[in-house]
C-alpha positions as CSV (number, residue, x, y, z in Angstrom):
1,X,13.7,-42.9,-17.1
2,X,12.7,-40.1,-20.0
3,X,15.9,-38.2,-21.0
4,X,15.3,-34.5,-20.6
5,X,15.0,-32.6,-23.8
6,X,17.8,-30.9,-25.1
7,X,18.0,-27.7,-26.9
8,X,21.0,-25.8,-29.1
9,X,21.0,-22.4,-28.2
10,X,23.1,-19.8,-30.2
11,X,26.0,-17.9,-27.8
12,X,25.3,-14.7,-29.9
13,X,21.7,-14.2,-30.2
14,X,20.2,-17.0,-27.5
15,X,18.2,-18.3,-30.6
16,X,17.1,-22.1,-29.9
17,X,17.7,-25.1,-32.3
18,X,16.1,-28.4,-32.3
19,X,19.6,-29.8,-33.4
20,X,23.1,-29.2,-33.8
21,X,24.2,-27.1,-37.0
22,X,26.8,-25.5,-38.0
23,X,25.2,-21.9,-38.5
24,X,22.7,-20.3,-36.1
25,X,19.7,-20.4,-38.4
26,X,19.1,-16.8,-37.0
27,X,21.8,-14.5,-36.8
28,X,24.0,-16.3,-39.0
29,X,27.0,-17.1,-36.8
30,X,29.0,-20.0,-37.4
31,X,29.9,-22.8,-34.1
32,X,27.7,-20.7,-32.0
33,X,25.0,-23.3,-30.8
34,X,26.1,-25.3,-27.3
35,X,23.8,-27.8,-26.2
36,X,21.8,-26.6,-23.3
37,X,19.2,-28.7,-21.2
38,X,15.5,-27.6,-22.1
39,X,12.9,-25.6,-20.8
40,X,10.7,-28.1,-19.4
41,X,13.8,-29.9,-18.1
42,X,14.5,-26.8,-16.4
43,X,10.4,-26.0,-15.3
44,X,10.1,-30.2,-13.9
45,X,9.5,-29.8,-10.1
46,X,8.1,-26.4,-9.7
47,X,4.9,-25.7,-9.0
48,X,1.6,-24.0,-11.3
49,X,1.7,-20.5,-10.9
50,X,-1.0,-18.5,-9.8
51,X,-3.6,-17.4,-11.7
52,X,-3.8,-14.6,-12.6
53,X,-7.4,-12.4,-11.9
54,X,-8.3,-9.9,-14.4
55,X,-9.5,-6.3,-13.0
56,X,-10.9,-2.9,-14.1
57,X,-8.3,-0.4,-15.0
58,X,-10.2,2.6,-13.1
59,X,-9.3,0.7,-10.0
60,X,-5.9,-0.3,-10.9
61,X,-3.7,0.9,-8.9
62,X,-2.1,4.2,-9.2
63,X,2.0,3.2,-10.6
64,X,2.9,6.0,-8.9
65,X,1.5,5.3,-5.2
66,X,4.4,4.3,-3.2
67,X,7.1,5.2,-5.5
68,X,10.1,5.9,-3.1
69,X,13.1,8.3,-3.0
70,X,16.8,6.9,-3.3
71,X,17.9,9.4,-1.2
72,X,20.0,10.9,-4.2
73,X,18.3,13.5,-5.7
74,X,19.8,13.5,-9.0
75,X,19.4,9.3,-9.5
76,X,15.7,10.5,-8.7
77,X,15.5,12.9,-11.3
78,X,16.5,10.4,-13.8
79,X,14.2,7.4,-12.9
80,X,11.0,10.0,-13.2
81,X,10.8,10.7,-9.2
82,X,12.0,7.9,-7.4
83,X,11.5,3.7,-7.6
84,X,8.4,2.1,-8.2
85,X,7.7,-1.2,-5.9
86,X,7.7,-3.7,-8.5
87,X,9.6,-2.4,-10.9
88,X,12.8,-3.2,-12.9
89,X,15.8,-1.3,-13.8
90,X,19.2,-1.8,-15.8
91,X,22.0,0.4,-15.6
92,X,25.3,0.0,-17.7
93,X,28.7,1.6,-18.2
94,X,32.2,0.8,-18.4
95,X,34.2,-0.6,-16.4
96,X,35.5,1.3,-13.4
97,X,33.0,4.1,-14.0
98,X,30.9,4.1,-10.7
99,X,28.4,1.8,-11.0
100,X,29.1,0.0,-7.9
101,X,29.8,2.7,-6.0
102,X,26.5,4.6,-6.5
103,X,24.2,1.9,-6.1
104,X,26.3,1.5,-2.9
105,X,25.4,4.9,-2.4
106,X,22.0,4.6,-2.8
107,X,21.6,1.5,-0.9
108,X,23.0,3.3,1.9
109,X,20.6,6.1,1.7
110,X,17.4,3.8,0.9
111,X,18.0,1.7,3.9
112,X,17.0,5.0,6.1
113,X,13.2,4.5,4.6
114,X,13.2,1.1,3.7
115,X,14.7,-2.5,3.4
116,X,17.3,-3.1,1.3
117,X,19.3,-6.1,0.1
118,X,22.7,-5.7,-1.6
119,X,23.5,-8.9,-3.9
120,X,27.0,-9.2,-5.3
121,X,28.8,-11.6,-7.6
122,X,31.6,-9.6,-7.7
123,X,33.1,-8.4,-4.3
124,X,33.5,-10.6,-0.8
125,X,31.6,-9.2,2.5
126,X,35.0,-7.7,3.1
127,X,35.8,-5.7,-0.2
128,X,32.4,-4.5,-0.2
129,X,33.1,-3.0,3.5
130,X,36.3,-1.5,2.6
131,X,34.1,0.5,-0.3
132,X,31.9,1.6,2.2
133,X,34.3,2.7,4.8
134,X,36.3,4.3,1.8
135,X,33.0,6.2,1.0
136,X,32.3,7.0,4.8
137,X,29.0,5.2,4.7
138,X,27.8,3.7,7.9
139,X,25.5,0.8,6.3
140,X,23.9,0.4,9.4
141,X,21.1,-2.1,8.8
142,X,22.1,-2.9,4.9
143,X,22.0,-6.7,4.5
144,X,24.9,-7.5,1.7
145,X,24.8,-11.2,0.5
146,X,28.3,-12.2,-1.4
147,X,26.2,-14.9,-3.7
148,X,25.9,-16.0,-7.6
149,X,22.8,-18.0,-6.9
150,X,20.0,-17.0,-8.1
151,X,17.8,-18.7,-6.1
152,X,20.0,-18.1,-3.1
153,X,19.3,-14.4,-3.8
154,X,15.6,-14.2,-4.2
155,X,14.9,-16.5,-1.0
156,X,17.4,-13.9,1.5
157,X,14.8,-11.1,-0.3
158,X,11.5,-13.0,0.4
159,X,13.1,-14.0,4.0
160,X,14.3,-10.0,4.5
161,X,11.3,-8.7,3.5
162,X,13.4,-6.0,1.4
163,X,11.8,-3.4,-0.5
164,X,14.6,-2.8,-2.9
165,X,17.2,-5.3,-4.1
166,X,20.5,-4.9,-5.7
167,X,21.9,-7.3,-8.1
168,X,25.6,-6.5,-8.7
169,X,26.0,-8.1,-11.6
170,X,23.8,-10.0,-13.8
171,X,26.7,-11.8,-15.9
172,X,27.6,-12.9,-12.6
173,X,24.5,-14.5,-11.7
174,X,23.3,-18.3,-12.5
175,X,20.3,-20.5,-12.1
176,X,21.3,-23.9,-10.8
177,X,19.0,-25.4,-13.4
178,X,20.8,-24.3,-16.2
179,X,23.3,-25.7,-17.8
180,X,25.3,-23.2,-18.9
181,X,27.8,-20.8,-17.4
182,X,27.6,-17.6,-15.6
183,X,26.9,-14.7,-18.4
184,X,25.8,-17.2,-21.3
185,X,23.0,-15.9,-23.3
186,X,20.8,-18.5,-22.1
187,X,21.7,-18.0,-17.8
188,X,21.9,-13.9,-18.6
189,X,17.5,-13.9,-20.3
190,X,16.8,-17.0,-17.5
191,X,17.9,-15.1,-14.6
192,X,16.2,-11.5,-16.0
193,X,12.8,-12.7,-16.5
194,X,13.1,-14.5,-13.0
195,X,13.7,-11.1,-11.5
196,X,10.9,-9.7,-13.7
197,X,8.7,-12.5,-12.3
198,X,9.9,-12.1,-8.6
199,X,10.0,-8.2,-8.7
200,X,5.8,-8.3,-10.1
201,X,4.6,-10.7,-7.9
202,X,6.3,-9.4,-5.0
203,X,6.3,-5.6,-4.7
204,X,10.1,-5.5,-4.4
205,X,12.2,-2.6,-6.9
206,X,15.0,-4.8,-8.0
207,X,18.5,-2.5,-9.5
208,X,20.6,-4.5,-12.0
209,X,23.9,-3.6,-12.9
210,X,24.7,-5.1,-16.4
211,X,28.2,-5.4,-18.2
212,X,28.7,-2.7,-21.2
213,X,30.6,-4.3,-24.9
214,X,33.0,-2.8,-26.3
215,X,30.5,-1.0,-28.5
216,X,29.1,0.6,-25.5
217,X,25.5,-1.4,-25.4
218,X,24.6,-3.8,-22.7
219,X,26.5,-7.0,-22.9
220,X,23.7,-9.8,-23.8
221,X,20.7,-10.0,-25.7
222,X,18.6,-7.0,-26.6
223,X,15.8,-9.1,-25.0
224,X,17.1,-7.8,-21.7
225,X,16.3,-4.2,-22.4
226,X,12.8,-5.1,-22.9
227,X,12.2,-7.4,-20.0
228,X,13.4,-4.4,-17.4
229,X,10.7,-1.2,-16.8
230,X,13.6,1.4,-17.2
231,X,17.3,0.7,-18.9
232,X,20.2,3.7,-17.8
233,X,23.6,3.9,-19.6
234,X,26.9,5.6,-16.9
235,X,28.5,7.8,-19.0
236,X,32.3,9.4,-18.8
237,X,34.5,11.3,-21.2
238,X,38.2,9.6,-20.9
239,X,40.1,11.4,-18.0
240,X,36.9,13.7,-17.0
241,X,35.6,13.7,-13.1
242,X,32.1,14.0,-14.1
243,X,29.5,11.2,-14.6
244,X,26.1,11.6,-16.6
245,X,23.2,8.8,-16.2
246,X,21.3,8.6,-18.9
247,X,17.5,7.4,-18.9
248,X,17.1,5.5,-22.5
249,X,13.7,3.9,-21.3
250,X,11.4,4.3,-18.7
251,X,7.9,3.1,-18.0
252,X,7.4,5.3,-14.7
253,X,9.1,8.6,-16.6
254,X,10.5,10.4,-19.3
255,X,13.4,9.0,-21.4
256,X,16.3,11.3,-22.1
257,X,16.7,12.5,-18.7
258,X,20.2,13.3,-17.6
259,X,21.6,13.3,-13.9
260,X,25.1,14.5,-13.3
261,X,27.5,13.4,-10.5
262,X,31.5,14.4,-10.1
263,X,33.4,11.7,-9.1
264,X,35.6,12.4,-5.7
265,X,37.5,10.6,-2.8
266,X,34.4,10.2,-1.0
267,X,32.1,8.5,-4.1
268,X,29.6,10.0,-6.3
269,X,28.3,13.8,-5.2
270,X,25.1,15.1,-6.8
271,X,26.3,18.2,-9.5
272,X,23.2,20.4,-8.5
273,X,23.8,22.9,-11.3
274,X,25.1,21.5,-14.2
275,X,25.4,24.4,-15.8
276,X,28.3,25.2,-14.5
277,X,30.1,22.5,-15.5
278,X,30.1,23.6,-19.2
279,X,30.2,27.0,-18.7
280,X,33.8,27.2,-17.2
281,X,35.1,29.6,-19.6
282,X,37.8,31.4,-19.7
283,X,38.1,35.4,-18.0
284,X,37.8,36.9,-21.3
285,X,35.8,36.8,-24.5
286,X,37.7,34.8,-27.9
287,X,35.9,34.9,-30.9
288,X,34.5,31.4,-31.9
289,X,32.7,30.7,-27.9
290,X,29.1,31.3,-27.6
291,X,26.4,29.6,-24.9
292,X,23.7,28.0,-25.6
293,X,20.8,26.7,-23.9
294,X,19.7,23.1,-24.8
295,X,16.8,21.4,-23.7
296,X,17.2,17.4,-25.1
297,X,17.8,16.3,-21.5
298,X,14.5,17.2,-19.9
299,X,15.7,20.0,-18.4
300,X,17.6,23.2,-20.3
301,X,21.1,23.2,-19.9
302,X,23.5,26.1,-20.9
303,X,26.6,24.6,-22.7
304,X,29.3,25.9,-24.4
305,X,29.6,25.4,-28.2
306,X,33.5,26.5,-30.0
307,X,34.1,26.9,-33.5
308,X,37.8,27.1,-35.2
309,X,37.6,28.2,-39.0
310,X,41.2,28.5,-40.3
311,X,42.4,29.2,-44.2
312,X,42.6,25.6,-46.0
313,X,46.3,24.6,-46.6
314,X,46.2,22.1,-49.4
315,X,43.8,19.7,-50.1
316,X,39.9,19.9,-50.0
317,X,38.9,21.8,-47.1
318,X,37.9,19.7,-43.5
319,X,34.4,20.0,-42.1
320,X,35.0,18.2,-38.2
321,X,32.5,18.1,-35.2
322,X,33.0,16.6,-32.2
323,X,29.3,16.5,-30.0
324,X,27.4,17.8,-33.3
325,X,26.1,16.0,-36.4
326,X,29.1,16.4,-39.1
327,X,26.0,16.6,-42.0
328,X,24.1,19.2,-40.2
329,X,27.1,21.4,-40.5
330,X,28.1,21.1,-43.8
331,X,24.3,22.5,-44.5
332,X,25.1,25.1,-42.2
333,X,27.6,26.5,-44.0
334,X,25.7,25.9,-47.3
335,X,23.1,28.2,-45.7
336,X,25.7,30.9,-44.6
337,X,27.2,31.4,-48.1
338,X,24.1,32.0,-49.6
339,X,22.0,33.7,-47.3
340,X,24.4,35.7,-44.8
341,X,27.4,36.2,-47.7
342,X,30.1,34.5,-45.3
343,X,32.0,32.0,-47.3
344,X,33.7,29.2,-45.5
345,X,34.6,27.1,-49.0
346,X,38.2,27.8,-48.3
347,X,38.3,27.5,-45.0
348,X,39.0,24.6,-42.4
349,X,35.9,24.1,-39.9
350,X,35.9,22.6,-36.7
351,X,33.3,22.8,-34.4
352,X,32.8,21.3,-30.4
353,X,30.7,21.0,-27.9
354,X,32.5,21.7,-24.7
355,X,32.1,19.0,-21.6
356,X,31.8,16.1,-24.2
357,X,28.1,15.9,-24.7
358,X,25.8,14.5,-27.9
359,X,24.0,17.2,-29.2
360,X,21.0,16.2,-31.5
361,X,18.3,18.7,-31.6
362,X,18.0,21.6,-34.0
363,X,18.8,24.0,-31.5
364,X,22.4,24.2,-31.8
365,X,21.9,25.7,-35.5
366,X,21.8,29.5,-34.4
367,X,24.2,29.2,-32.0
368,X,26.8,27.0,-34.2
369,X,26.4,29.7,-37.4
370,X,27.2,32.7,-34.9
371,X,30.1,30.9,-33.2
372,X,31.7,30.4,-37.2
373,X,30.8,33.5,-38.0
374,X,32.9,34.9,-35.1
375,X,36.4,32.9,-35.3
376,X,35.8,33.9,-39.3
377,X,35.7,37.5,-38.5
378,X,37.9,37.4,-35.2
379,X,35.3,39.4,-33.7
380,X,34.5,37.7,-29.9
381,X,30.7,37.6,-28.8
382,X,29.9,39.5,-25.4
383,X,29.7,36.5,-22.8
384,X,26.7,38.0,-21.6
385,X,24.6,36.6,-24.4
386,X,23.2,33.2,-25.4
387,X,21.7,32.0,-28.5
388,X,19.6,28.8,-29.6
389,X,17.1,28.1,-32.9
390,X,16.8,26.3,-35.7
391,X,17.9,27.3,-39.2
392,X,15.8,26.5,-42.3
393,X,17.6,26.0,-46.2
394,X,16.4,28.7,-46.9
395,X,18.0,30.9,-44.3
396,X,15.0,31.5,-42.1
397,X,15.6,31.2,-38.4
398,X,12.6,29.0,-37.2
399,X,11.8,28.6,-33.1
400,X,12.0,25.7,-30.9
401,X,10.4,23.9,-28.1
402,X,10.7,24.9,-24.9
403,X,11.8,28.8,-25.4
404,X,10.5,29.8,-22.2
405,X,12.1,28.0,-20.2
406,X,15.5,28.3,-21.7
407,X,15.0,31.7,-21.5
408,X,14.3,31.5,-17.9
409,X,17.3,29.3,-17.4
410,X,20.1,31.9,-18.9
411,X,18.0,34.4,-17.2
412,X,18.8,32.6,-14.1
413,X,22.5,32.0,-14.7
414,X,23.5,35.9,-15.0
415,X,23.1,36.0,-19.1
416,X,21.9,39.6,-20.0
417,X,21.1,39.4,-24.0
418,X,19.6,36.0,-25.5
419,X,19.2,35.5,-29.3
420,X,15.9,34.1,-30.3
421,X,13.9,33.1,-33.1
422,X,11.0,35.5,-33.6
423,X,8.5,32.9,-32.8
424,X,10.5,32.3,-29.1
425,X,10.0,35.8,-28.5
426,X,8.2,35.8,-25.1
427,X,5.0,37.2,-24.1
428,X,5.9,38.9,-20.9
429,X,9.6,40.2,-21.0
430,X,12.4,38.5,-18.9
431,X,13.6,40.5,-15.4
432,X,17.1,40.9,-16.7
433,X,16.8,39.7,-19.9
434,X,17.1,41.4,-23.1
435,X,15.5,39.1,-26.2
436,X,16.6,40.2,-29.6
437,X,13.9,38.2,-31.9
438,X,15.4,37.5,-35.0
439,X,14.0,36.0,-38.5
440,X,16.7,35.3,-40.5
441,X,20.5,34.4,-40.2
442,X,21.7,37.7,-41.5
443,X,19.7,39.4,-39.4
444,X,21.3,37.2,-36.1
445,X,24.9,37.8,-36.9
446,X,24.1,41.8,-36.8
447,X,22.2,41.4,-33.6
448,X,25.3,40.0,-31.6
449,X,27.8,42.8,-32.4
């Protein structure tokens, strides 16, 4: 009999070898390459698939027809409206953050619409019913499957007739075939593109949950992320109750968008304002606090943003920002010396964003040279106002995107006075809202006293 062909595939990259070397030819690692059986060792035995017909794309159908609801409104939100039959998705996080636990959820809501399979490598039949009796979830008619096979898995979907199925996890998973062990580069692309291949060709929305490294990125091959129609990262600060899912791509939506869940004794519950979650502040004014309304998420958010500036004790003076780019700031202050006369060269900065969230568009600028300005000159600004803009070099305040609706937004959360660039002035005035159009930095720091 023909021996089947063998392979060397790299541990760290999945690159393939004809032979055994030393270093992986691609990424460069040393002893990384395991002998593994090949791919038409692996394809003898199965059957041609199906050809495939071309057709017109005015008659394609519409990705968006029979795109179903979770039953969570903010996991909705995030995947562009709901799940699309046939489609992919990948969500990561740490360990212990939830990830489990909403897809739980949300298996527990689907199955009130449609069929759904829960797959886990991880749990027994029994810890997976403690969880839910934990949560206080019924589960009536969710079929869970306690199985690392694959094959196993797809075959209880095809004989369910599911329309969503829930991997839980994919380093747990293994194809039979394969001669490698459960989360190996080789078993970890296999197994996606198999659930690509199943999820297209039958209709069924297949969830993933995928191990995080310790560098926060989904353990495997990058391949991964671009097998799957939508990737989302679980976020936590350390100690905080709150959980953020971020979209990072998306075929059926927009990336960037944000859902927010608090973490309680009953599971994940749906933050429907999460405003409010940064904008606990305290009863009185302090100089250094000011709200702004960002807009990076797909929705406008109002979050606090604190500055600290205190006289430099010895050394060269510290520039330090937690949730802001560190290089954006030192031009900030560039900006304020020689355009609004406030010196900070002998002065310790430190700047936050409150709630632990990544700021990166321009917007913060306005908002982040007022706050200084105010722990500088120990003068508090009124809690009823809000600020966002962009600042130029040359000291011009320059608008943003989306001024409208931030504008609604603070309108809508009580703030009385907002702090605009001039070209975010709007057309019709705000009900409650009083919009001081600015034009350059100067000019901003004298409209908040």
């Amino acid at each position: 009999m023909a021996r089947p062909a063998l392979v060397y595939v790299c541990s760290a990259c999945g690159a393939e070898a004809p032979k055994w070397q030393g270093q992986c030819p691609q990424c460069g690692e040393w002893n990384s390459l395991e002998q593994r059986a090949g791919r038409s060792a692996v394809a003898k035995g199965k059957s041609a698939p199906a050809r495939s017909v071309p057709a017109r794309l005015t008659v394609a159908a519409d990705p968006d027809r029979g795109r179903f609801t979770t039953g969570l409104g903010e996991f909705d939100r995030v995947l562009g409206g709901g799940l699309v039959p046939g489609s992919v998705t990948l969500i990561g996080g740490d360990p212990g953050i939830g990830k489990s636990t909403l897809l739980l959820q949300v298996a527990a809501s689907a199955i009130a619409s449609r069929a759904t399979l829960y797959a886990t490598g991880e749990e027994s039949l029994a810890q997976v019913a403690m969880r839910a009796h934990r949560l206080g979830l019924s589960g009536d008619g969710l079929a869970v499957l306690a199985e690392t096979d694959l094959e196993t898995i797809l075959d209880a979907a095809r004989e369910a007739r599911v329309a969503l199925l829930i991997v839980d996890s994919i380093q747990t998973v293994q194809h039979a075939e394969l001669g490698a062990s459960a989360g190996a580069v080789t078993q970890l692309r296999e197994c996606t593109a198999q659930l690509v291949r199943f999820a297209k060709s039958t209709g069924i929305a297949v969830v993933i949950i995928g191990h995080v490294t310790r560098e926060g990125t989904i353990a495997g091959p990058r391949v991964l992320e671009h097998l799957v129609d939508a990737v989302l990262y679980f976020e936590s600060e350390a100690g905080s109750r709150f959980r953020i899912v971020r979209a990072v791509k998306n075929r059926f939506g927009a990336v960037n968008e944000l859902a927010f869940f608090v973490m309680s004794g009953e599971g994940l519950r749906e933050v429907r304002n999460p405003s409010a979650i940064f904008l606990a502040r305290a009863a009185e004014a302090a100089p250094g606090s000011i709200v702004m309304v960002a807009h990076g998420s797909g929705r406008p958010l109002l979050i606090e943003l604190q500055a600290l500036v205190d006289r430099m004790r010895f050394g060269a003076p510290r520039r330090v920002a937690q949730g802001l780019d560190a290089n954006r700031l030192a031009m900030l202050l560039a900006v304020m010396n020689r355009h609004a006369g406030v010196s900070l060269q002998e002065h310790d900065v430190f700047a936050n964003v409150v709630g632990g969230l990544d700021l990166a568009e321009t917007a913060t600028d306005l908002p982040l040279v007022l706050a200084l300005t105010s722990s500088l000159q120990g003068r508090a600004v009124p809690q009823s106002l809000v600020a966002f803009g962009e600042v130029g070099l040359t000291g011009e305040v320059r608008p943003v995107a989306y001024g409208e609706e931030r504008l609604r937004e603070a309108a809508k959360q009580g703030f009385k006075v907002a702090v605009v660039p001039q070209g975010n002035a709007p057309r019709k005035p705000v009900d409650g809202l009083e919009v001081r159009a600015v034009t350059r930095v100067a000019e901003a720091i004298a409209a908040c006293r």
